[in-house]
N, C-alpha and C positions, 0 to 999 in steps of 0.2 A: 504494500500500500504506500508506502513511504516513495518506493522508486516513482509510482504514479504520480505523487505530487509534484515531486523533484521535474519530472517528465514534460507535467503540465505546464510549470515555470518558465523551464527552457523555450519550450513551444509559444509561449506567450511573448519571453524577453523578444525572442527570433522576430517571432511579425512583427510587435512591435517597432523595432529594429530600421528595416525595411521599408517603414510607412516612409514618405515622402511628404512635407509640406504642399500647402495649398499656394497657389502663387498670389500675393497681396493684390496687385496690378500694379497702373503708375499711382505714382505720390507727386505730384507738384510743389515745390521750395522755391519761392522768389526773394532775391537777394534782399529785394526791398519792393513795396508796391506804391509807393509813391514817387515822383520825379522831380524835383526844383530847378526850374529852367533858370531861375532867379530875375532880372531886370533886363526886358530887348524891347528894344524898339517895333513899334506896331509898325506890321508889315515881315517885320523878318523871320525866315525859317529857320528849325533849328531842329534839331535833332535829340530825341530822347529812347534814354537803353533801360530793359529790364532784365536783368540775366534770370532765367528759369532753369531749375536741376531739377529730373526725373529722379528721384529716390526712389521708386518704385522698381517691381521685378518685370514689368513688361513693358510696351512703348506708350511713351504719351502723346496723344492725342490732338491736337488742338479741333475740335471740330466748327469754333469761330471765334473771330474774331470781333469786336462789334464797338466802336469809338463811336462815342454819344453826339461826337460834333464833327462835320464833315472836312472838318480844319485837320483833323488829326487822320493820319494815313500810315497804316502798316509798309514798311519798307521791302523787308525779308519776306519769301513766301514758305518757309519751313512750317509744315504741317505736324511735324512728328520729331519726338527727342527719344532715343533708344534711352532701357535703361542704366542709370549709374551715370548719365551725362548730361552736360549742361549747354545751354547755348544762350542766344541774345535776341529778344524781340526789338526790335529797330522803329520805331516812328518817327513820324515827321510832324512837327508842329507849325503851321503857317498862321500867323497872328495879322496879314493882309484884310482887314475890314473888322478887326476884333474892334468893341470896345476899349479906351484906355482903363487903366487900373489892375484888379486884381484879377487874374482869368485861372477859371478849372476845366480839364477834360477828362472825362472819365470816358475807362476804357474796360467791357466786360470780355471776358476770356472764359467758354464756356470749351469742356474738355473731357474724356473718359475717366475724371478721379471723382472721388468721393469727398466732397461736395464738387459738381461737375459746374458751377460756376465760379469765375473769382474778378476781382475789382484792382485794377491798377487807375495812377488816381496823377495827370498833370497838370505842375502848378506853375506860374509866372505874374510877373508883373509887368506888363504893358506900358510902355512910356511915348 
């Protein structure tokens, strides 16, 4: 009887063993999600970076992009970050017919992570 137990143990450790994890998906990590253009002159273009890391164990996704103001224009056309790698979302800010003063554009990035939306967020001041 003893040997049975013994038996069952091993058998158990064994499968055990063997199981293999579930794969997470992607993870989304933004360096930072806000942008400070700081002080440009109305009218000038300018460029804004957001670096995003895949933490996750499969690719990530972007399946859009979506800038609340048609001032603001995706540069890069990278759909997908493998995982364990990073790269750079690139915009273009044109502040040609903005009001002066303080300006914001928000930028939704909806994507295969959990939560499948997220908020990048640029600011400047208009002179």
């Amino acid at each position: 009887m003893k040997k049975v137990h013994i038996l069952f143990i091993v058998i158990i450790l064994a499968a055990s063993c063997g199981r293999k994890t579930q794969p997470q998906g992607a993870k989304i990590e933004f360096e930072n999600t806000e942008f400070n253009v700081g002080k440009i002159k109305q009218g000038e273009i300018v460029g804004c970076y957001f670096v995003v890391r895949n933490t996750g164990d499969s690719m990530l996704v972007f399946n859009q992009i979506i800038p609340n103001c048609d001032c603001t224009s995706l540069t890069n056309k990278n759909a997908e970050i493998p995982a364990g790698k990073t790269d750079t979302l690139k915009f273009l800010l044109d502040t040609y017919g903005k009001d002066l003063g303080k300006f914001e554009s928000d930028i939704r990035i909806i994507t295969n992570t959990i939560p499948d939306w997220h908020k990048l967020n640029i600011t400047a001041e208009i002179e």
